[in-house]
C-alpha positions in Angstrom: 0.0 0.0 0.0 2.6 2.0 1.0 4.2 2.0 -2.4 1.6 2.3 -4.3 0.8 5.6 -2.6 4.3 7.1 -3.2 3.8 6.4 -7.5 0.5 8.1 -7.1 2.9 11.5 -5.5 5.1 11.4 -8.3 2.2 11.3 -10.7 0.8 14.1 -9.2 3.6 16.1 -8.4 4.9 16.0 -12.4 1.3 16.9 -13.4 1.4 20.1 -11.3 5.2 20.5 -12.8 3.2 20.7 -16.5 0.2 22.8 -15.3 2.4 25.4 -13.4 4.9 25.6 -16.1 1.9 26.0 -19.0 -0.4 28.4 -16.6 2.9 30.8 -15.7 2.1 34.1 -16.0 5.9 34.3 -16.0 7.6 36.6 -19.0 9.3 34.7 -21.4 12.9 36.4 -20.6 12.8 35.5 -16.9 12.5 31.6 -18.0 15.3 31.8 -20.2 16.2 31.9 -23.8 12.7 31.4 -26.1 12.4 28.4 -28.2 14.1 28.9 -32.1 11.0 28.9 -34.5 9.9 25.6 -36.4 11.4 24.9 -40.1 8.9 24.1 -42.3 8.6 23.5 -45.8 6.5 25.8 -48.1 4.9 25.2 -51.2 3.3 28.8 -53.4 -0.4 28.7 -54.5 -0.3 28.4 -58.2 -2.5 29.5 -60.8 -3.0 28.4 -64.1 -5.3 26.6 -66.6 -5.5 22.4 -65.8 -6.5 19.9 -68.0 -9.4 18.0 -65.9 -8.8 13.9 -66.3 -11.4 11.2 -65.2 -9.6 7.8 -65.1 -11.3 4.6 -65.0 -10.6 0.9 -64.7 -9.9 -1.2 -67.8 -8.7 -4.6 -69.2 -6.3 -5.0 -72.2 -7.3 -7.4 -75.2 -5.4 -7.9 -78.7 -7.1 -6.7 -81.5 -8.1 -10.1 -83.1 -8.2 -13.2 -80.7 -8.2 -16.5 -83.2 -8.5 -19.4 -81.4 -7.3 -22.6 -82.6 -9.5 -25.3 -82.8 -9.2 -28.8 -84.1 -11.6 -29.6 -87.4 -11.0 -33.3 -87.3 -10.3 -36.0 -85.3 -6.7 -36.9 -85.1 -3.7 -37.7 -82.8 -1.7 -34.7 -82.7 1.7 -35.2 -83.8 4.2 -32.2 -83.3 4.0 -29.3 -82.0 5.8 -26.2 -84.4 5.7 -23.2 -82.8 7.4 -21.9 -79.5 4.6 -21.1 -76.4 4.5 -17.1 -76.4 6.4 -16.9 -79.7 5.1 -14.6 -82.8 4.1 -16.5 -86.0 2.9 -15.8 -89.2 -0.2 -16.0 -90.8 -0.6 -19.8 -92.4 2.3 -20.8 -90.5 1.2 -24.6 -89.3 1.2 -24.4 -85.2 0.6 -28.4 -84.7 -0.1 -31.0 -87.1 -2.4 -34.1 -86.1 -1.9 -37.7 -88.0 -2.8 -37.0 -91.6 -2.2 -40.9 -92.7 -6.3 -42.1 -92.1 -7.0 -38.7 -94.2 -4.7 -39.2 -97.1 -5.9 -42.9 -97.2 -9.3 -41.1 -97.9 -8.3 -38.9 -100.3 -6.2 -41.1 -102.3 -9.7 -43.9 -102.5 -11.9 -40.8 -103.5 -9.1 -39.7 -106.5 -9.7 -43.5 -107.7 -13.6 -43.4 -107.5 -13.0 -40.4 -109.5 -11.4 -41.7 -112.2 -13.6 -44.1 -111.9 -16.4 -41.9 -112.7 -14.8 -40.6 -115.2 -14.1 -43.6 -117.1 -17.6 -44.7 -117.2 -18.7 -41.4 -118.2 -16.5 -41.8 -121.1 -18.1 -45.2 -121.7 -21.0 -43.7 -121.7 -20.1 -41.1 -124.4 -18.8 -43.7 -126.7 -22.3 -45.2 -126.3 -24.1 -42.3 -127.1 -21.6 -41.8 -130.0 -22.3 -45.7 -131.6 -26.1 -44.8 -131.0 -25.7 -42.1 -133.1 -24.4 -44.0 -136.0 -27.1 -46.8 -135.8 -29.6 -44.0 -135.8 -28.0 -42.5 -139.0 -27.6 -46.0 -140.3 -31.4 -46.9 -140.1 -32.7 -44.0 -141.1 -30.6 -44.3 -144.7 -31.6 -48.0 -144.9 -35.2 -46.8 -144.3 -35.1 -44.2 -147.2 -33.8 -46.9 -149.5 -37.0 -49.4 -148.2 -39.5 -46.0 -148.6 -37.7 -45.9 -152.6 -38.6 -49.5 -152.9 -41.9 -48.9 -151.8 -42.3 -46.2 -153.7 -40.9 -47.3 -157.2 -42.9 -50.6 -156.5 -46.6 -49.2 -156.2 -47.2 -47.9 -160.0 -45.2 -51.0 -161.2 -47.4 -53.7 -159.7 -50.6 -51.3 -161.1 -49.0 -52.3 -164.6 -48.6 -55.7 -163.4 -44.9 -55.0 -163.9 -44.0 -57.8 -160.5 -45.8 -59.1 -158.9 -47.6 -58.2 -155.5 -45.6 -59.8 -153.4 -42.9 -58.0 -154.1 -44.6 -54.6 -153.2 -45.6 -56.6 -149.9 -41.7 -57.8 -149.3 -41.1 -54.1 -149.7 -43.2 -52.8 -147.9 -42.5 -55.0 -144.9 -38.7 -53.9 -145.5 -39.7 -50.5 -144.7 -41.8 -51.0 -141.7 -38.6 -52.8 -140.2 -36.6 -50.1 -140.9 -38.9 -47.5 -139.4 -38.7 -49.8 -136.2 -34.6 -50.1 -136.6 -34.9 -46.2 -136.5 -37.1 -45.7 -133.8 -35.1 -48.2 -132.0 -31.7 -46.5 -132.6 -33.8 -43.4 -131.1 -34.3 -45.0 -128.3 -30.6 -46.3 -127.6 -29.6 -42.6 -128.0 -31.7 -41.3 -125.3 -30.7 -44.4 -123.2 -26.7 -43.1 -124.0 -27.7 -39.3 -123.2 -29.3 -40.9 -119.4 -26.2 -42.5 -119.0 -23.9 -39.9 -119.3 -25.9 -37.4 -116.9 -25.7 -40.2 -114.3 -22.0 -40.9 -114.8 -21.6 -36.9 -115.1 -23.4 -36.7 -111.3 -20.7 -39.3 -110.3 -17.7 -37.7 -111.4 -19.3 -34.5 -109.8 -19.6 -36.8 -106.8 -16.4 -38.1 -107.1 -14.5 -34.7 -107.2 -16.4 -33.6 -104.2 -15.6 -36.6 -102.5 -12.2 -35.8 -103.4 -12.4 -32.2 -102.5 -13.6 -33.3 -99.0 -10.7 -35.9 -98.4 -8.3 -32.7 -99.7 -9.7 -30.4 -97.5 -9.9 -32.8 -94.1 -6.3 -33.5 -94.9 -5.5 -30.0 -95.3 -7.1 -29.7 -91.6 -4.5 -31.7 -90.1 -2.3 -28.7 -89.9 -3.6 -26.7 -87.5 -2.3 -22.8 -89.0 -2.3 -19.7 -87.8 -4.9 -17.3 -89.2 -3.3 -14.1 -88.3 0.4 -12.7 -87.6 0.6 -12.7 -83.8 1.3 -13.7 -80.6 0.8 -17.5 -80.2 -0.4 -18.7 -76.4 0.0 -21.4 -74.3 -0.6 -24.6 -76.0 -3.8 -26.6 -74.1 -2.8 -30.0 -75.3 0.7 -31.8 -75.9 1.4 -34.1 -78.9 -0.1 -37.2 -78.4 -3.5 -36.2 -77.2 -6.3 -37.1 -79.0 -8.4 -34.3 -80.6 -11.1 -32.9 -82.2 -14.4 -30.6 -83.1 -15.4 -30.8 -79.6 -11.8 -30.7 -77.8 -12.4 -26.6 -77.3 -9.2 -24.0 -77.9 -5.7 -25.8 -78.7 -4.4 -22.2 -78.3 -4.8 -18.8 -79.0 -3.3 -16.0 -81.4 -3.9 -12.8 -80.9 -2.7 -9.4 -82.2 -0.9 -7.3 -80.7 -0.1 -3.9 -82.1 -1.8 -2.2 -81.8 -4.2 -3.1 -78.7 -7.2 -3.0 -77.5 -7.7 -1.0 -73.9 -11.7 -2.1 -72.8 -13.1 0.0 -70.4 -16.6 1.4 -68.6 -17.8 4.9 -68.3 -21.2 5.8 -66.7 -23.9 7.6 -69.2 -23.8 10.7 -67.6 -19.5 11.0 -68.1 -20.5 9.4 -72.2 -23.0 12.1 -72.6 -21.0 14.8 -70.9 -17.6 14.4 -73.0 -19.4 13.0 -76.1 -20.9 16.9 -76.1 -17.9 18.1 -75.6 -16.5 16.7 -78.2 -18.6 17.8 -80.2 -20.3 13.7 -81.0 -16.9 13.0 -82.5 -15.2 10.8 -79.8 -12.3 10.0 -81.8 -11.1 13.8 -81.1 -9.8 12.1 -77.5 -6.4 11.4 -76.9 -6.2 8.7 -73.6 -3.3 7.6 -71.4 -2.7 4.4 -69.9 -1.6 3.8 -66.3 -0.4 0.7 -65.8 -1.0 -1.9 -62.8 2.3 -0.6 -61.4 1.5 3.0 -61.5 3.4 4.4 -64.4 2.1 6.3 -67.2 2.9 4.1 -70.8 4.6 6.6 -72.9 2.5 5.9 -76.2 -0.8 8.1 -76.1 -3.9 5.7 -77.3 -6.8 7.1 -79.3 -10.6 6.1 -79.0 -12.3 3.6 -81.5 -15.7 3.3 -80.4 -18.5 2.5 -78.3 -20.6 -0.3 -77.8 -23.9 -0.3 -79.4 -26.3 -0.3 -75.9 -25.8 0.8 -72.5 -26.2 -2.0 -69.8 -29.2 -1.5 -68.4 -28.5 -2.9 -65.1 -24.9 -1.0 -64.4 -25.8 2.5 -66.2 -22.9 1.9 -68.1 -21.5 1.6 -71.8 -18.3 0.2 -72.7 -15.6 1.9 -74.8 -12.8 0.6 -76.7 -9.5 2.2 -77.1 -6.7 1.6 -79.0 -2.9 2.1 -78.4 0.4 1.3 -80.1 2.3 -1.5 -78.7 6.4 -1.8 -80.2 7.7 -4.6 -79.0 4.7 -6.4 -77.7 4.6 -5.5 -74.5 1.0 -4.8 -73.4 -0.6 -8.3 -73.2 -4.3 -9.3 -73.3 -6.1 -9.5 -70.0 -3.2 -7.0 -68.1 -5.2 -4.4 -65.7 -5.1 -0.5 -66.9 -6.6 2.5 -65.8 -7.4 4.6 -68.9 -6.7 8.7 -68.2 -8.5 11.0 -70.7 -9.1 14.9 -70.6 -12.0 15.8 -70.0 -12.4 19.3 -69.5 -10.2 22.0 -68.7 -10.5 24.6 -65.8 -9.7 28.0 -66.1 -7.1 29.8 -63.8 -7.1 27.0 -60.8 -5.5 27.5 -57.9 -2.8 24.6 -57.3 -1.4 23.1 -53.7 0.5 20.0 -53.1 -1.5 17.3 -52.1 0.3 17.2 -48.8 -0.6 20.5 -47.9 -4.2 19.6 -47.7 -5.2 18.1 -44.0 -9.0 16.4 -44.3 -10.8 16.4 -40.8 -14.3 15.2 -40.4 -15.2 16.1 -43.8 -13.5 19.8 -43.8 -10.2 20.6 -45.7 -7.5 22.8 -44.1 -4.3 24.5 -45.0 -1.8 25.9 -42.8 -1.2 29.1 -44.4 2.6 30.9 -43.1 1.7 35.2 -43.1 4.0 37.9 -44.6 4.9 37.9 -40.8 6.0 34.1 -40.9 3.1 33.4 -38.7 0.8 30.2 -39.2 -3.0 30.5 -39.7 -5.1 27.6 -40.6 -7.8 28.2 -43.3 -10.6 25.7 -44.4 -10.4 25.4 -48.1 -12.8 23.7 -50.8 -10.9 21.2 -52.7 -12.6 19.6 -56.3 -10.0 17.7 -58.2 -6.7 15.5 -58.3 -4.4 17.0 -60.9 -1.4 14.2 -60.5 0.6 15.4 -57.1 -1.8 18.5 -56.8 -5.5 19.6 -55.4 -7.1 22.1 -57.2 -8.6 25.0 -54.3 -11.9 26.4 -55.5 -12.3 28.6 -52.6 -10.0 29.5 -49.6 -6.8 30.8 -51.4 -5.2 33.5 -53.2 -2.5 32.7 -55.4 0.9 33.5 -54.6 0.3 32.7 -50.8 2.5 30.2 -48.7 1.3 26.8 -47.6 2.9 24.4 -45.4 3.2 20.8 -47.5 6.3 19.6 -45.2 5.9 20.4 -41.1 2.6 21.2 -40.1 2.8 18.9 -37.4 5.4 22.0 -36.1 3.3 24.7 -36.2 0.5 25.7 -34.7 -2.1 29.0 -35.3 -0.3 32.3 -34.7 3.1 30.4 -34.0 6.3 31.6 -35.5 7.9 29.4 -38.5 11.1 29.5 -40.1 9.7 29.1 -44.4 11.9 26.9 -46.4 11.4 26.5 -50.1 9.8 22.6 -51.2 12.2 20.9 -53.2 10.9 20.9 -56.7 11.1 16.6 -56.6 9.2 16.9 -53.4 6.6 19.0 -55.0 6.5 17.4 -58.1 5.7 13.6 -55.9 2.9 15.7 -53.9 5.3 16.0 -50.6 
């Protein structure tokens, strides 16, 4: 008890040390020399026109994505192209076994000449028809003669009747010869137009087995980038086996992003409807700005009814490949631009229960703190809309130092501090 009672004396004896030293009416020279005034560093309100930017989030994507699919089925046997390596369009990627579909080909070129063989046939037919029609019909002008020259002879009793009647009976049979060699001819003619819709057949047979052969190289549509390959030689693939790999296209790219309709309709009238007039800027996922300025494409056709939003594409150029599809970007364009701002370093800016404030050092090197109203980022900066005039001092480096009517000691900010919003 004892001890705990004597802490409990110091306590209270060190309190009234504090209180008697802060509540001394004392002047400052009878307590000795007066404390040297705080260094701080200041930054000058600036003034000037700034570009207003809206930034928002955004995916990459290549400009054509072709995805490599298997038309037949096949084993696949090599691999020709090096995972994340650029190829050329037509050049062959994998190849599956092409032996069952040059088998196929190579029956449907013999079926074809097939075909056309009995085609011929069938020509050569139609050809010997032709002369047994021409045939018949001279032997039956030579009968029609007999029968002819016959008729006033057996009037004068010049043969006899029977002769007429042999003659006559030559002729009918030679009308019938005729109509029969008619006959074979149209037969000939039938058989050509069916041994013409073989060979037609035939080739298209053939023009199948060419093409599924043709499919077992598995080509590149595009010069790109080729992707990770899904399946290794030996698998079994096909139609429904999904991607083998991807190529895509990569300069220039394609930047995806999301605006709200309000910001659409806001910068699309102040651009006049011509979107195209914006220049973006791409901040990568590790904060830096890519150096190549992008330009916009277009806009999607609809605005999402359930997000309020409508998607924009932009381009950028991409030497040397080095924005890939899928890589996370904010897109920066300019807005709008505000007339004679008033510029402070972000770190001058203090945020306290909603209110901005801004220790402000005097022509007399004395602090006062003044609320300000802040609208928006400009890289390192704020941009004041009320509170300051330019030219005026602001603390960015010390504030914790001074206090309200307090003496300071105002040192320039370093241009690099000011320039990373020290």
């Amino acid at each position: 008890m004892k001890r705990v009672s004597k802490s409990w004396v110091y306590v209270l004896v060190i309190a009234a040390i504090v209180i008697n030293a802060g509540c001394s009416s004392t002047p400052a020279s009878a307590k000795g020399p007066a404390m040297a005034p705080a260094d701080v560093e200041v930054a000058v309100v600036v003034q000037r026109d700034v570009p207003v930017y809206h930034e928002w989030i955004g995916s990459l994507d290549g400009m054509v994505n072709a995805a490599i699919k298997a038309q037949v089925n096949g084993y696949v046997m090599t691999q020709n192209y090096a995972e994340g390596s650029f190829v050329r369009k037509g050049q062959a990627l994998f190849e599956i076994d092409a032996r069952p579909f040059q088998a196929t080909e190579d029956q449907s070129r013999g079926q074809l000449a097939q075909a056309t063989g009995q085609l011929a046939q069938a020509k050569a037919q139609l050809a010997q028809s032709q002369a047994q029609l021409a045939q018949s019909e001279a032997n039956q002008v030579r009968t029609q003669m007999d029968v002819d020259r016959y008729t006033p002879l057996v009037q004068q009793q010049a043969i006899t009747r029977q002769d007429l009647d042999n003659a006559i009976q030559n002729n009918l049979s030679a009308k019938a010869q005729v109509e029969a060699s008619k006959a074979q001819i149209e037969t000939a003619k039938a058989q050509i137009e069916a041994a013409e819709a073989g060979v037609q057949a035939a080739k298209a047979a053939v023009e199948s087995a060419h093409v599924n052969l043709g499919f077992t190289k598995l080509t590149s549509p595009i010069d790109g980038i080729a992707g990770q390959a899904l399946v290794q030689v030996g698998n079994l693939v096909g139609p429904a086996s999904g991607t083998i790999t991807t190529v895509s296209t990569l300069e220039p790219v394609k930047a995806n992003f999301t605006v709200s309709e309000q910001e659409y309709l806001s910068f699309s009238k102040r651009a006049g409807g011509d979107l195209s007039r914006l220049q973006l800027e791409l901040i990568l996922a590790d904060g830096s700005t890519y150096p190549h300025k992008g330009k916009f494409m277009f806009a999607d056709r609809s605005v999402n009814q359930s997000t309020g939003a409508i998607l924009l594409i932009g381009q950028f150029p991409n030497p040397g490949n080095v924005l890939r599809p899928g890589q996370y970007a904010k897109v920066r364009a300019i807005v709008a631009t505000k007339a004679n701002a008033l510029l402070v370093p972000q770190r001058a800016v203090t945020e306290m229960q909603g209110n901005y404030l801004v220790a402000v050092v005097g022509d007399d090197n004395k602090v006062s703190v003044e609320n300000v109203k802040v609208s928006e980022r400009v890289g390192s900066m704020w941009i004041v809309d009320e509170g300051l005039k330019p030219g005026q001092r602001v603390i960015a480096e010390g504030t914790m130092k001074a206090r309200p009517g307090a003496q300071v000691n105002p040192k320039p900010l370093p241009q690099t501090a000011a320039a990373n919003g020290r």
